[in-house]
C-alpha positions as CSV (number, residue, x, y, z in Angstrom):
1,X,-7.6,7.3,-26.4
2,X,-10.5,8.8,-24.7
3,X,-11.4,7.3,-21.7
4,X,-14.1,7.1,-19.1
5,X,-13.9,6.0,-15.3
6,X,-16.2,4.4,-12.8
7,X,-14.9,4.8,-9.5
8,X,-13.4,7.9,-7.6
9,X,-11.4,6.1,-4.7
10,X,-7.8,6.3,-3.8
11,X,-6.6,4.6,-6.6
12,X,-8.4,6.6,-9.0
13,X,-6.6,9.6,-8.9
14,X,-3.3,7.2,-9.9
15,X,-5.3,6.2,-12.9
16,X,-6.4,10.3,-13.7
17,X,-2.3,11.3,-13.1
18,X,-1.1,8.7,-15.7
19,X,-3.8,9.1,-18.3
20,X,-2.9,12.8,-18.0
21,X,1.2,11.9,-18.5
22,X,0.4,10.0,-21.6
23,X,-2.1,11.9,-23.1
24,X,-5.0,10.0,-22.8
25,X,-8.1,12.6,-22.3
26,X,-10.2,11.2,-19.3
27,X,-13.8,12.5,-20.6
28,X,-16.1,11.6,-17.8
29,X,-16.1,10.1,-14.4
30,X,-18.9,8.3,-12.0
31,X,-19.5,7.4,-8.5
32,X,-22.3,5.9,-6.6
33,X,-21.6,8.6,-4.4
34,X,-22.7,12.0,-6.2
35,X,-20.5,14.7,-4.5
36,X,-17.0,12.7,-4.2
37,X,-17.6,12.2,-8.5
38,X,-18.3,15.8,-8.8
39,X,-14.9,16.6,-6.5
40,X,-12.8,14.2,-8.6
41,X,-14.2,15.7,-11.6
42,X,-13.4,19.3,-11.0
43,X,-9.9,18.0,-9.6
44,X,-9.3,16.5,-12.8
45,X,-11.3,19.0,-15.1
46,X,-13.3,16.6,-16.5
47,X,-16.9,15.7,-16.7
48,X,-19.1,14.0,-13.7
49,X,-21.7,11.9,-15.3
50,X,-24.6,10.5,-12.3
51,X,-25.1,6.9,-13.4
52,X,-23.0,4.8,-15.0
53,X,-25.7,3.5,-17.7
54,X,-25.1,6.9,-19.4
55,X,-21.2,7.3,-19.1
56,X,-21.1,3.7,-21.1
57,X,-23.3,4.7,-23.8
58,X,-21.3,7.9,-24.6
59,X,-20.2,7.7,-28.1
60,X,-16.4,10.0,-27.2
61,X,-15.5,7.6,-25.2
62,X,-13.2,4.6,-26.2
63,X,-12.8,2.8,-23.6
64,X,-14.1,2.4,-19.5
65,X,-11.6,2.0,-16.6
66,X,-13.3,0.6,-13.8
67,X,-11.8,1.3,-10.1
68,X,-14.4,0.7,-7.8
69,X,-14.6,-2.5,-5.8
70,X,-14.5,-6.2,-7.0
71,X,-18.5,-6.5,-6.1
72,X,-19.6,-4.6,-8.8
73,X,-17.8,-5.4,-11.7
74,X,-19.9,-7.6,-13.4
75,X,-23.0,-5.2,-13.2
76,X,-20.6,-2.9,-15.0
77,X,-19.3,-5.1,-17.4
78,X,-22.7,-5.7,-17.9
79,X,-23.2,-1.8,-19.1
80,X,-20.2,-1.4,-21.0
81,X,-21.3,-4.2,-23.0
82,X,-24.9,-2.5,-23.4
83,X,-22.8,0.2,-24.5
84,X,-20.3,-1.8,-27.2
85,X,-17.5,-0.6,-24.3
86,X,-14.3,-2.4,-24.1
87,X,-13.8,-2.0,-20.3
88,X,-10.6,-2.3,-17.8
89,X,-10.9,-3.5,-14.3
90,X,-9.0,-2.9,-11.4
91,X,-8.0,-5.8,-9.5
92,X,-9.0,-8.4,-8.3
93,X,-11.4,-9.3,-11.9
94,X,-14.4,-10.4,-9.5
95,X,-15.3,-11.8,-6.1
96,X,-16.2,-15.1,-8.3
97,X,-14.8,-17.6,-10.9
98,X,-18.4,-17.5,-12.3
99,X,-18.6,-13.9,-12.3
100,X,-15.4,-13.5,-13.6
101,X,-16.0,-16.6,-16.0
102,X,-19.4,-14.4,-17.1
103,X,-17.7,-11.2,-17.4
104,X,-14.8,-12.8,-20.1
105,X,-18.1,-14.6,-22.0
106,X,-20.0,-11.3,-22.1
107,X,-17.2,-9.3,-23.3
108,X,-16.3,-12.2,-25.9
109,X,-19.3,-12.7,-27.3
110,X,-19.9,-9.2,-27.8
111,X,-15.9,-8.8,-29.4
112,X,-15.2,-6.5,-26.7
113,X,-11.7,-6.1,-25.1
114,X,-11.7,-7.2,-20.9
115,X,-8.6,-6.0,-19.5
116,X,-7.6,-6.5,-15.5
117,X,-4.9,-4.1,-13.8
118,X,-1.9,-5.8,-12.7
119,X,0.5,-3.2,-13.8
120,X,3.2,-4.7,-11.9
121,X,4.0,-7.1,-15.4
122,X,5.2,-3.5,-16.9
123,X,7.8,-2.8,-14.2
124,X,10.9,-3.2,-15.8
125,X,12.2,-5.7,-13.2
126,X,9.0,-8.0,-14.4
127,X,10.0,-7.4,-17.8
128,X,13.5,-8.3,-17.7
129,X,13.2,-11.2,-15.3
130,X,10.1,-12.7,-18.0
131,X,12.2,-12.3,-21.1
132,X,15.4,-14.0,-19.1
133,X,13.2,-16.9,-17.5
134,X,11.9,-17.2,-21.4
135,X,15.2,-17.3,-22.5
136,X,16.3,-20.5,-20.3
137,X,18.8,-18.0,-18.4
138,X,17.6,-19.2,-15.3
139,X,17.7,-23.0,-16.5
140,X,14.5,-25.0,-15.0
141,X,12.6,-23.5,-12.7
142,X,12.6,-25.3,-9.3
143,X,11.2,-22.7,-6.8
144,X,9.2,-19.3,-7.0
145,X,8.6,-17.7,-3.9
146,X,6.4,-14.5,-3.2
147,X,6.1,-12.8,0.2
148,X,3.9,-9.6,0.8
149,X,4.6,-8.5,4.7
150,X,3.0,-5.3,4.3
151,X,1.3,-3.4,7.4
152,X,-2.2,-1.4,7.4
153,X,-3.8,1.0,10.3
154,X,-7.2,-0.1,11.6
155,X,-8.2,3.8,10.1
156,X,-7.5,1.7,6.8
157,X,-9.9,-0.9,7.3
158,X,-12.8,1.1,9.0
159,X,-13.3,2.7,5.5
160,X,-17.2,1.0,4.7
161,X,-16.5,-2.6,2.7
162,X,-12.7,-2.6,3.8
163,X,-11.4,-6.1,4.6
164,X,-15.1,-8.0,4.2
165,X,-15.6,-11.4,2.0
166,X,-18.8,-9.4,0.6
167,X,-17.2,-6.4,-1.5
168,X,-13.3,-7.6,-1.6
169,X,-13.9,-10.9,-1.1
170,X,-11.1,-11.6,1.2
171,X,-8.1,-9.1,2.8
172,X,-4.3,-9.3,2.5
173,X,-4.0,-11.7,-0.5
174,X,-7.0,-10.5,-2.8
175,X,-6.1,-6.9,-2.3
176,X,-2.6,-6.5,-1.7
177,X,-1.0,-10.1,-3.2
178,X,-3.2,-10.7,-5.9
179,X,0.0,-8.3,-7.7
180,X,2.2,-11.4,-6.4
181,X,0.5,-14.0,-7.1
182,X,-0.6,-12.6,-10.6
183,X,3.5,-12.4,-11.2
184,X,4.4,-15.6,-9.6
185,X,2.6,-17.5,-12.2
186,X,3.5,-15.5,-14.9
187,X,7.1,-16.3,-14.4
188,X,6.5,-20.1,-13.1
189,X,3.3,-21.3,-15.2
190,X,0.3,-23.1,-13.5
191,X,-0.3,-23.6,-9.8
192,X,-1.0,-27.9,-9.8
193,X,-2.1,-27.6,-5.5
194,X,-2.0,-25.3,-2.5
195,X,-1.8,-26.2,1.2
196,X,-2.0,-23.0,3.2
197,X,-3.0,-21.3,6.6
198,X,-4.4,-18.1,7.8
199,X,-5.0,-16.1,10.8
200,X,-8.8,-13.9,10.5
201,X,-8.2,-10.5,12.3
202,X,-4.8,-11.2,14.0
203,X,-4.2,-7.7,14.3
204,X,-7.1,-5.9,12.6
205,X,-10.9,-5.8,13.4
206,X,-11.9,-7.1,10.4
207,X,-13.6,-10.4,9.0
208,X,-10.7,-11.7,6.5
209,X,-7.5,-12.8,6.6
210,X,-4.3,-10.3,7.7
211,X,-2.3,-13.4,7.5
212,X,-1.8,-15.9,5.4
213,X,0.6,-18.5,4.3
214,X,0.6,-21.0,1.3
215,X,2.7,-23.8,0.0
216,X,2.4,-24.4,-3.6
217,X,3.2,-26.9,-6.5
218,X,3.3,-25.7,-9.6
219,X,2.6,-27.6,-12.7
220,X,6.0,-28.0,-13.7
221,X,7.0,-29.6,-10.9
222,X,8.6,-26.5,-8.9
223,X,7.7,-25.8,-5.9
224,X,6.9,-22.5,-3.9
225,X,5.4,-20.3,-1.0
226,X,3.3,-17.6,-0.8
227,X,2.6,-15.0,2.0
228,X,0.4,-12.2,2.3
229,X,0.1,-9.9,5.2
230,X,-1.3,-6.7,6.3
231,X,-0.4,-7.0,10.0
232,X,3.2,-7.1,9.7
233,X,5.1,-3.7,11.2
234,X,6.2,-1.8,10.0
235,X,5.6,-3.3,6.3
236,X,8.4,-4.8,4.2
237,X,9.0,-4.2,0.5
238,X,7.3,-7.4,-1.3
239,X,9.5,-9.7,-2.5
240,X,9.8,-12.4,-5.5
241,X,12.7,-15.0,-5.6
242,X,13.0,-17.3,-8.5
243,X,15.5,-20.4,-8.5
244,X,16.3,-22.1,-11.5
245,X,19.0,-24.5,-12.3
246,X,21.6,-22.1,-13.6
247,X,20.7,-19.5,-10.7
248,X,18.5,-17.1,-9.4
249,X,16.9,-13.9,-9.4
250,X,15.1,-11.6,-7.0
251,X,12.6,-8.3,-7.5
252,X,12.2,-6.5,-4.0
253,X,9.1,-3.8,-4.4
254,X,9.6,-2.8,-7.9
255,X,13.2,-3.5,-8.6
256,X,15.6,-6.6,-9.8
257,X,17.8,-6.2,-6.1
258,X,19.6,-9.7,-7.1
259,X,20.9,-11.5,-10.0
260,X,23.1,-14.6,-9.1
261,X,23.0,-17.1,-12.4
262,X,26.0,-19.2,-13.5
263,X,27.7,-18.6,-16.8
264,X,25.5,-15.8,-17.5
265,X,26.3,-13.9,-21.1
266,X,23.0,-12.3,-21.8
267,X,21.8,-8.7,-21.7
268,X,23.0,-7.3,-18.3
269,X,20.7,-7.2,-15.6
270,X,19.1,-3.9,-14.3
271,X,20.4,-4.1,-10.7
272,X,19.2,-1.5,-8.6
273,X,19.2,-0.9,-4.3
274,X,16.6,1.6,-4.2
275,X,12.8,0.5,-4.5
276,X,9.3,1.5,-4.6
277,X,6.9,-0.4,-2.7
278,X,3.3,0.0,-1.1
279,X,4.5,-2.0,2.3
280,X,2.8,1.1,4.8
281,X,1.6,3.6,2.3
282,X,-0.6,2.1,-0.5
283,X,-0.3,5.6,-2.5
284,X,3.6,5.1,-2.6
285,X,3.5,3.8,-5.9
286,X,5.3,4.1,-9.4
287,X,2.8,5.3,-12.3
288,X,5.4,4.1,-14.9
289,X,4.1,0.7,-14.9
290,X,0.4,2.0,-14.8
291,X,1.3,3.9,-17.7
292,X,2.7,1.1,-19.6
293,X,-0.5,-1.3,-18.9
294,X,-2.8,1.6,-20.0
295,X,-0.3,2.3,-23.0
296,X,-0.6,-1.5,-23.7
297,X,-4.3,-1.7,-23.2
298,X,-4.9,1.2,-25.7
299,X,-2.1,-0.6,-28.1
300,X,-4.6,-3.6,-28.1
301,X,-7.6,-1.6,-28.6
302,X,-6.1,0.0,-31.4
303,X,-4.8,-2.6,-33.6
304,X,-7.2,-5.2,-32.5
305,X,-4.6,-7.6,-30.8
306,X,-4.8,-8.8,-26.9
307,X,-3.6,-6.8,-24.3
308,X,-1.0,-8.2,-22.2
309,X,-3.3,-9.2,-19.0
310,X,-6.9,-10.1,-20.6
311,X,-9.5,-11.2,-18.6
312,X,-8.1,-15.0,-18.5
313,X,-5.3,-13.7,-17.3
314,X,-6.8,-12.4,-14.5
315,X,-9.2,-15.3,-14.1
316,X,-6.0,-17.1,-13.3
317,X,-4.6,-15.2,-10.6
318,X,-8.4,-14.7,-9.2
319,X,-8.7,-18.6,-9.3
320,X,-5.2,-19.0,-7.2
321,X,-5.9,-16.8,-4.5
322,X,-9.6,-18.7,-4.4
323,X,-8.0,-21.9,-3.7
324,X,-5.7,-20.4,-1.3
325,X,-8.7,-19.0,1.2
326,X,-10.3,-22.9,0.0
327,X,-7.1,-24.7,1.4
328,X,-6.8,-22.6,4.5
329,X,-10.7,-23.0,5.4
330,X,-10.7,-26.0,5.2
331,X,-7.2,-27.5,6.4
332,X,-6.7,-29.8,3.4
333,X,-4.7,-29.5,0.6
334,X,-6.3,-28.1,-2.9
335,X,-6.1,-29.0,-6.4
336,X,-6.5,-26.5,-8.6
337,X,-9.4,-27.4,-11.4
């Protein structure tokens, strides 16, 4: 796969170290900001190209991975479609249900793959816990928890953008929990109605949310909470417990760290103490999963099929952190439509 990339930013560079461990050759890079591009392109020893127009319409390149923030994704959807580009976004998909609603229609109608990062599916905890909740090992789901106490500097939100409803559209739950909350339906199906809380700038200067707390009902009938938090010290491995009938399971950071289900006989769960989390340092992060999502992204591309998180898929888990911020501005509970 050849591959081209619109955004130089932290979690950039995570992108240009797995593409270069499984041998996908990153062609050309862009930035609104001339100089960092040209940086991250000598870095990497690829190409810089000035506007993203013209790194679309490149013929070498198979696909665009876009890792710049959520304000601008439609306008470069918009281009890789001009382009015939199947594209990849970083998460979250958009600031908006329409505009993630109009990205999926423009990339459909043009038979175009739309894929959204949420590499945390491809962690081999996710992957085992999916199969195992798919397999009834679990029994019925009754609960499905997710908790992200995590902690960030003010340094990290004085960066231009950082922590504002106009480029990331929120703080602690559409940047950091989105990961969560993308996984907590996965295992437990459709969010029914929120009720939740938050606290605006308990311990940051910012506009958005560093705390906030949601009860939810999933369409099942199961129940659940979610919390996301950047102002939280010293930051705390995220954590997902599921409860089913016949027991329960629990990924802490990246890792199964419990597996408690009656009677069990299936494949043996991958236990582990030792995790990798972004709780206080958002660099300290596996690429295995990364790799696998961009492995599975290319799969898709190749042999026409649909990548494991499309753009509904992210549409989803944009829509459920939407109705959170709803719920919590304005103190009622929220049904999701």
């Amino acid at each position: 796969m050849n591959v081209g990339l619109i955004g130089t930013g932290a979690i950039a560079h995570k992108h240009a170290e797995s593409y270069k461990e499984i041998n996908y050759r990153l062609v050309a890079v862009s930035d609104v900001f001339a100089e960092k591009g040209r940086e991250f392109a000598r870095k990497y020893d690829t190409e810089f190209a000035a506007a993203c127009p013209d790194l679309c319409a490149r013929p070498d390149i198979d696909y665009i991975d876009v890792c710049t923030f959520p304000d601008s994704h439609l306008d470069i959807v918009k281009a890789c479609v001009a382009g015939g580009k199947p594209v990849l976004v970083q998460k979250p998909i958009a600031l908006t249900l329409a505009d993630a609603r109009a990205m999926i229609d423009l990339t459909q109608r043009a038979g175009l793959q739309l894929g959204v990062v949420s590499q945390h599916r491809f962690d081999q905890a996710s992957m085992f816990l999916k199969k195992a909740i798919d397999d009834g090992r679990l029994g019925k789901i009754l609960q499905a928890d997710g908790y992200v106490k995590w902690h960030r500097p003010q340094s990290y939100y004085d960066r231009p953008g950082k922590g504002t409803w106009a480029v990331e559209g929120g703080g602690a739950l559409i940047n950091q929990g989105i990961h969560t909350v993308d996984l907590l339906q996965y295992f437990a199906g459709p969010v029914r109605e929120i009720f939740a809380n938050w606290q605006l700038g308990a311990a940051h200067t910012i506009e958005a949310e560093d705390i906030v707390n949601a009860l939810v009902r999933y369409e099942s009938g199961a129940t659940g909470v979610i919390q996301a938090a950047t102002a939280i010290h010293p930051g705390y491995p995220e954590r997902i417990e599921i409860h089913g009938a016949k027991g329960s399971a629990t990924i802490t950071g990246d890792r199964l760290t419990a597996w408690d289900v009656q009677g069990d006989a299936g494949e043996d769960a991958p236990l582990s103490t030792s995790v990798e989390s972004g709780a206080a340092d958002p660099m300290a992060i596996s690429l295995e999963p990364i790799k696998r999502q961009f492995l599975d992204f290319g799969n898709a591309l190749k042999n026409k099929t649909k990548p494991l998180v499309d753009g509904e898929e992210g549409f989803r888990a944009l829509q459920i952190v939407l109705q959170v911020y709803e719920s919590a501005r304005s103190g009622k509970v929220v049904s999701l439509r």
